[in-house]
N, C-alpha and C positions, 0 to 999 in steps of 0.2 A: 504493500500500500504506500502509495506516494503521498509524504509528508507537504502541505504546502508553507512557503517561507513566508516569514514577516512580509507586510507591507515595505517596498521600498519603491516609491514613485520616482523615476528619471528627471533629472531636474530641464526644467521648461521655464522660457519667460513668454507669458500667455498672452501673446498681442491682437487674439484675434477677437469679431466682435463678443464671447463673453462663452465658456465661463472665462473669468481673469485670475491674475496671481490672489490669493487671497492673502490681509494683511496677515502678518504673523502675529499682533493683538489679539487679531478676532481666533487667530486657530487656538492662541493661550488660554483664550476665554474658553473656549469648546474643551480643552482637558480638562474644566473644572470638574471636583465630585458631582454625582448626580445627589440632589434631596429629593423628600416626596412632594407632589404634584401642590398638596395641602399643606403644607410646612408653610409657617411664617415666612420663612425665607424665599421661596417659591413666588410664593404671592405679592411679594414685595418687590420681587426681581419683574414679574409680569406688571405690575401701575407702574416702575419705571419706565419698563420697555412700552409701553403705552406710550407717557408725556417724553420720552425721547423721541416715540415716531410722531408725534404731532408737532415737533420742531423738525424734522426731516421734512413733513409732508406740509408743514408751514399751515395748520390749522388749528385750530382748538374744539374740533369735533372729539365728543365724548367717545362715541365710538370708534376707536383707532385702536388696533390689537394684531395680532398676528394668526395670518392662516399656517397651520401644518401642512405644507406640500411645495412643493416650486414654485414658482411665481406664474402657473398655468392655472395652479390649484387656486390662485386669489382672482383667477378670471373667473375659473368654473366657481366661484362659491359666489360670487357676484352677481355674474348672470341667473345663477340656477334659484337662488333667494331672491333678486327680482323681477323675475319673470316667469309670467303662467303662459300656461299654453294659448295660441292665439293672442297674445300682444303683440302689436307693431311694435318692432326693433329697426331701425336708419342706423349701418352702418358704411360710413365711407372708407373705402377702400383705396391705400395709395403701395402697398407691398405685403409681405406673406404673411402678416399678424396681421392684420383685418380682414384677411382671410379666414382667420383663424378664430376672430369676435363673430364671424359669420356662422361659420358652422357649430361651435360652441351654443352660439343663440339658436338655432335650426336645432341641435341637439336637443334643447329645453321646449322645444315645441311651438318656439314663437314663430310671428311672420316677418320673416325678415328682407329687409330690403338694402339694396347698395345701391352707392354711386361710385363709380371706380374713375380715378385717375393714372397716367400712365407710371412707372414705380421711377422714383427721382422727382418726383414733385409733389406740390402737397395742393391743397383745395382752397378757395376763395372763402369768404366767409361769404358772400352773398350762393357763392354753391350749393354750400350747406342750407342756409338760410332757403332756397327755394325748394329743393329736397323737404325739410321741414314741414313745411306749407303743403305739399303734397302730400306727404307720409302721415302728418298727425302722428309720429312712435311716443309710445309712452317711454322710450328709452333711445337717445344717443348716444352710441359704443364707439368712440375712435382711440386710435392708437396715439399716444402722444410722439416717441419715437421710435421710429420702425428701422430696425439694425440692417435687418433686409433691402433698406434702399439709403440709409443713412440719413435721411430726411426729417425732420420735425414739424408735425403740424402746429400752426399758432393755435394756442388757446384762451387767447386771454380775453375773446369775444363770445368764446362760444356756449358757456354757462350762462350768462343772460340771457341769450337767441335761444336756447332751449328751454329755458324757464316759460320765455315767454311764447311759446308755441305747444305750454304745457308737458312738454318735455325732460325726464332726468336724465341729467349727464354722467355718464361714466368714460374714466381713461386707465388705459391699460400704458404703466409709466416704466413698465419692467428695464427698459432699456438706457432710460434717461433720466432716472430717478436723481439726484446730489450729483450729475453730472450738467444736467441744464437747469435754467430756472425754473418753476414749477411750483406757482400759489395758487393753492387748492381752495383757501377761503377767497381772496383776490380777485379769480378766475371764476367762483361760484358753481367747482365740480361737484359734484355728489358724490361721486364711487370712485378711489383710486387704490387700486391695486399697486406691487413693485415685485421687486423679486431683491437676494443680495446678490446677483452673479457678476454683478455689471460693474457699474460705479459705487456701489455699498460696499465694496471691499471683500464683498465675504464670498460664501460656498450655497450652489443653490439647494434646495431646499426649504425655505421659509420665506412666507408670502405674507410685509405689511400689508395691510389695507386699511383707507379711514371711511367712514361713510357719516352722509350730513343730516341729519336730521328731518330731510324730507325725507332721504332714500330709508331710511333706519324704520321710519314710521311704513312704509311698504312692508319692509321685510319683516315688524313684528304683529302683521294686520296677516301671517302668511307663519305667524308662529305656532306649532305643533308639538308638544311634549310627547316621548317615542316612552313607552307604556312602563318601562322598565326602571324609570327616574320619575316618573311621573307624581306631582301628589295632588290632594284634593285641588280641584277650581282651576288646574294647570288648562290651558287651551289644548284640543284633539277638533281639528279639521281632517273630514273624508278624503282634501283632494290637498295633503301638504306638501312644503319646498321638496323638490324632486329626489335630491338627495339628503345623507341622513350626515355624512360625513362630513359634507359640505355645506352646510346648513346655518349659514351665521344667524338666523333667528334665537338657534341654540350655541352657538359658539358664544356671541355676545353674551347667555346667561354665565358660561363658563367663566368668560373673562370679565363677569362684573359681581357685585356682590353677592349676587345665589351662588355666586361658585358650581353652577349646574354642573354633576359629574358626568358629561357628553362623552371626553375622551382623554385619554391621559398626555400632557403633554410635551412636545416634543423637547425635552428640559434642556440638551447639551445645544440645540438648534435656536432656542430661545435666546442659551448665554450668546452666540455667537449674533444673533440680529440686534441683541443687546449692545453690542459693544460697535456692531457697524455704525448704529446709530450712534452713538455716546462718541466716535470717533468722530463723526462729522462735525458734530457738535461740537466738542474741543477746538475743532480747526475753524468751526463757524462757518455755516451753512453757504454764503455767499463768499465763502474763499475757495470754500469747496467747488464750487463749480468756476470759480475764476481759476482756478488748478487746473480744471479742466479744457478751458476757451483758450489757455496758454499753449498747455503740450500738443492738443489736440491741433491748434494753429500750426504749432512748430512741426507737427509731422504733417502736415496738409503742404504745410509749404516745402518742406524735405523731399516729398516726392515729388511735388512739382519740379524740385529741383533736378530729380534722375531722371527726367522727362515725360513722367507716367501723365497721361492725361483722368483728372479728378473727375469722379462721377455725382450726376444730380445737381440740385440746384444748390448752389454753394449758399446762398441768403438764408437759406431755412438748414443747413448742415448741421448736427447734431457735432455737440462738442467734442462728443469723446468718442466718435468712431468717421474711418474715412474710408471710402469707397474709389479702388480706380480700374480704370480697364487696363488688361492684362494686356502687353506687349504683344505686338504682333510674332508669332515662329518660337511665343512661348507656350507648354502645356504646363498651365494654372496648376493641375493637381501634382503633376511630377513635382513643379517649382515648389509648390508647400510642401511635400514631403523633403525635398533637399534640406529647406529650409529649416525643418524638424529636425534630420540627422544630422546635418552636417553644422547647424547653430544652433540647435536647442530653443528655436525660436518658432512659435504654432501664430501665423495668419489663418484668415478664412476666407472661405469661399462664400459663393451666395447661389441664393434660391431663386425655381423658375424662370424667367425670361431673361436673368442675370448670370443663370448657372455656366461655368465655363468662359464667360467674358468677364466679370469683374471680380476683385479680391477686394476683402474688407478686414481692415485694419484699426484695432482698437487700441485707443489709449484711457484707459480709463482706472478709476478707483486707483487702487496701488502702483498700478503699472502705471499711473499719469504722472509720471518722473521726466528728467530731462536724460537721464541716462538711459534709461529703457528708448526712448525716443532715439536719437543717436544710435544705440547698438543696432537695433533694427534696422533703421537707413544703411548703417555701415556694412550689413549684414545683405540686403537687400541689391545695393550698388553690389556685391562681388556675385550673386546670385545672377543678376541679369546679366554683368561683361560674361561668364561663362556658359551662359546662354545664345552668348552672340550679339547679344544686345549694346550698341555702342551708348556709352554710358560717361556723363562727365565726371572725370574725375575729382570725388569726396564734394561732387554736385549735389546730394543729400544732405549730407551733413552740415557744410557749407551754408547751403539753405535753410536750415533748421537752427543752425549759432548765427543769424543773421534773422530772424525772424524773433530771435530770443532777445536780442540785443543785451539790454543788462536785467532784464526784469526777471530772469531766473538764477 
């Protein structure tokens, strides 16, 4: 019988759109002991982790807590707790997550509708706005940043335009969470989900979400106590939230003071969302993403500098990831695998109508350094001359310490 060895993972600098390097904070924080679920200490660690993500998520929504699952599980528990079967759903589609808000919503039963844009742009607000006017959805689901085309939809219009078309706003922020700006009360979103793989520093797995007081009033009008916690006067609806695990009607009782025993919580998963947050924090929320508009800059402009031509519409480009097309007489997927062996360094590739033409290049969370930035270019430039690709010479890096000037 074949013994298997320790975990020992090959050291990688993880530049591609996400997962990312995670801090080594946040993995200290994950060795902590486990306690139990209901210990004082528990509970105390979860109302922190709470008022930490309501300064990430820049609101003061009571409901702000953490889903158990990747940052997929904080879309499906979104959708699936606000939405019944048969509601209008308007989701605008600009790359392969609102694709993905599509069929999740389709999943739940609703009716769902799209307006698609081509992938590398983002949508008007009078777009939306007429969409709206037609649809009547009891829910607008967009993407705020879609890694898939590297593009950021504006949002800072689009929570009034759905209020006022009787519409709730939900945004799926997994990508661009403490990487771009993103005011949730400001903006007047209802539902935002994140993830940590991105720009939170950390390991996926665990899904902040806040929700506002309108959307929360939905989801406990849709609340169902499951028979086996149940006590007298507890609400039991025929046709309740789709799922039982994903059920923030009952998650919320968990994380507030009934302590509902729903599900045991993901304790080592916790510590570690806890401290991405608490990290941000320490650095302040708006340095944090100017951390981000720096390096993200500096390698936009690095590659411009190897002659790669940048994908999508640069005005709306997400700070901490960069999209370019791939060299002509290069194969994309050879080149990233070199790029793995031969430097220890993982880009990405992209989905659908992108697949095989563009590579996508993240700098984000941890990895939003001026060094990470720099090795990659450096690493990048020898990559393409032995490609064949005539390449300026330390035209990356060049570009990137020249784009930095002294601000780094």
């Amino acid at each position: 019988m074949t013994t298997a060895l320790p975990i020992n993972p090959p050291a990688r600098l993880l530049m591609g759109p996400g997962p990312i390097t995670a801090d080594p904070r946040v993995l200290r924080a994950m060795s902590a002991q486990l306690v139990g679920q209901y210990d004082p200490a528990m509970t105390a660690y979860m109302a922190e982790t709470q008022e930490l993500y309501r300064g990430v998520f820049a609101t003061r929504n009571d409901a702000t807590l953490l889903v158990d699952g990747t940052s997929r599980a904080g879309i499906e528990a979104a959708m699936v707790s606000l939405l019944e079967p048969g509601d209008k759903v308007l989701v605008p589609i600009f790359g392969r997550f609102g694709h993905l808000l599509r069929e999740i919503a389709e999943r739940c039963g609703a009716e769902v509708h799209v307006i698609e844009r081509e992938w590398g742009t983002i949508f008007t607000t009078a777009e939306i706005q007429k969409a709206l006017i037609e649809v009547k959805p009891k829910l607008l689901a967009v993407v705020h940043g879609d890694t898939s085309t590297t593009v950021a939809q504006p949002f800072d219009e689009l929570g009034a335009l759905a209020h006022k078309h009787g519409a709730l706003l939900y945004s799926d922020t997994t990508a661009s969470l403490g990487g771009n700006t993103f005011l949730t009360d400001e903006w007047e979103v209802d539902v935002v989900s994140a993830g940590l793989q991105k720009c939170l520093a950390g390991p996926s797995g665990s899904a902040p979400i806040t929700i506002s007081d309108a959307a929360r009033a939905v989801i406990e009008a849709r609340k169902s106590i499951e028979a086996g916690i149940r006590s007298e006067g507890d609400p039991v609806l025929a046709n309740p939230i789709r799922s039982n695990y994903l059920d923030l009607a009952q998650i919320l009782d968990y994380w507030g003071p009934k302590r509902l025993n729903h599900h045991t919580e993901a304790t080592t998963m916790l510590y570690g969302a806890r401290e991405c947050a608490r990290i941000i924090l320490e650095e302040g929320l708006e340095s944090t993403v100017e951390r981000h508009r720096l390096h993200g800059g500096a390698m936009a402009a690095g590659l411009a500098g190897l002659g790669f031509e940048i994908f999508g519409d640069q005005s709306v480009r997400m700070n901490n990831v960069i999209g370019v097309h791939i060299p002509e007489g290069i194969d994309g997927d050879a080149a990233r695998a070199a790029m793995l062996t031969d430097y220890g360094i993982e880009i990405g590739t992209s989905f659908g109508p992108l697949h095989g033409k563009v590579w996508r290049i993240g700098v984000m969370g941890y990895n939003a350094r001026r060094d990470t930035v720099l090795t990659t270019l450096a690493a990048l430039e020898q990559l393409l001359r032995r490609g064949g690709v005539t390449v300026p010479v330390g035209g990356g890096v060049d570009a990137a310490l020249d784009a930095y000037g002294s601000a780094a």
